[in-house]
C-alpha positions as CSV (number, residue, x, y, z in Angstrom):
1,X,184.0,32.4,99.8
2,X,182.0,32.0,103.1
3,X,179.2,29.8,104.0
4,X,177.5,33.8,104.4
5,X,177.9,34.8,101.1
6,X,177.3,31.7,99.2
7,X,173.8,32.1,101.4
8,X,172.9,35.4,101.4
9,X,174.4,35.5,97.2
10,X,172.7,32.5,96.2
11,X,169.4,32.1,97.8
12,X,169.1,33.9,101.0
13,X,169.4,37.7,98.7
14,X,166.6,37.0,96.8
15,X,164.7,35.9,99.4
16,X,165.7,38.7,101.5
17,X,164.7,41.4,99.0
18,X,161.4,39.7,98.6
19,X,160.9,39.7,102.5
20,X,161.8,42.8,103.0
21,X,159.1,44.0,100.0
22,X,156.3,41.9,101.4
23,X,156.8,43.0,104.9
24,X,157.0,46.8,103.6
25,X,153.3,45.9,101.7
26,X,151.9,43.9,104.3
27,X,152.5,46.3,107.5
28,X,150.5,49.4,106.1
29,X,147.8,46.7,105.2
30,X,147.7,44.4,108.2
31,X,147.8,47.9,110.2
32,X,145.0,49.0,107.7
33,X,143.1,45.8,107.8
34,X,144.2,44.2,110.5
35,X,145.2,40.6,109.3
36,X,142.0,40.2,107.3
37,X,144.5,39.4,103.7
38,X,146.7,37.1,105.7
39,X,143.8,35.4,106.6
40,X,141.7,35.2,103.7
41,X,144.8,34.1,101.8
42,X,146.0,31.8,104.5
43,X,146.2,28.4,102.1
44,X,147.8,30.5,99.4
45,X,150.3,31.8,101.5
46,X,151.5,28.7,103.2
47,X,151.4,26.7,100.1
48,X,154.1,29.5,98.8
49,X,156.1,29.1,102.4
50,X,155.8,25.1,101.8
51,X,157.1,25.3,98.3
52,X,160.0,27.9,98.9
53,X,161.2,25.8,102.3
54,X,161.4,22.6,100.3
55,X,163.4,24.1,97.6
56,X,165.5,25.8,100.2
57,X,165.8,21.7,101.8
58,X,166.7,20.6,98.4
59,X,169.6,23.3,97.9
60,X,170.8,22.4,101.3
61,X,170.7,19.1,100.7
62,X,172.7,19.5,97.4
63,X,175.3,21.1,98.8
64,X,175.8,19.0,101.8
65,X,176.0,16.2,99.4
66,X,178.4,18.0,96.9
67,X,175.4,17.4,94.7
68,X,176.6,20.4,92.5
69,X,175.0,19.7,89.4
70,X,171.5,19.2,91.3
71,X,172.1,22.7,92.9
72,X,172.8,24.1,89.5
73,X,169.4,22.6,88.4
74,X,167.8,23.8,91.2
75,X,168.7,27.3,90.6
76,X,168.6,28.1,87.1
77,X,164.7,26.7,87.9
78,X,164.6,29.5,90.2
79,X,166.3,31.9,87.3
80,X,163.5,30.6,84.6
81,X,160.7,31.3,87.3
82,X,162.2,35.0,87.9
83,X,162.4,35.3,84.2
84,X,158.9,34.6,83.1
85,X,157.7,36.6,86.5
86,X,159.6,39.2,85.2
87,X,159.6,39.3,81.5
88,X,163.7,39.5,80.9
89,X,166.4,37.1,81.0
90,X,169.2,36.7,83.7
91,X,172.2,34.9,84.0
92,X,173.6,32.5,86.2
93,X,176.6,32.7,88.2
């Protein structure tokens, strides 16, 4: 396995998906709006970015450390998140 598909399987395809959405929501509106949402959001939004750069820090940093069992942790809190978000279970890897 490759250092590109343990990213883009593990963290980076979520996170992809979930750019790719909000970039396909937030073009008609910023084009609409201009960047009025952006900006009258602006705390909410970078206290998202904050949060989902530090837990991308933490994975890195459990898997330069061989810190497996933290990286497990780290992920199946992503997993529960996802679940309540979305109302079903899933499993991890």
């Amino acid at each position: 396995m490759t250092a590109d598909i343990v990213g883009l399987g593990l963290i980076g395809g979520s996170f992809a998906k979930t750019y790719h959405k909000v970039c396909e929501l937030c073009q008609p509106i910023a084009h609409e709006y201009g960047f009025t949402f952006v900006i009258e959001n602006k705390d909410n939004i970078i206290n998202e970015l904050d949060h989902f750069l530090a837990t991308l820090h933490e994975a890195r940093d459990a898997i330069d450390s061989e810190d497996y069992e933290g990286l497990k942790q780290i992920l199946e809190e992503g997993r529960h998140r996802k679940e309540e978000i979305d109302g079903k279970q899933y499993t991890l890897c």
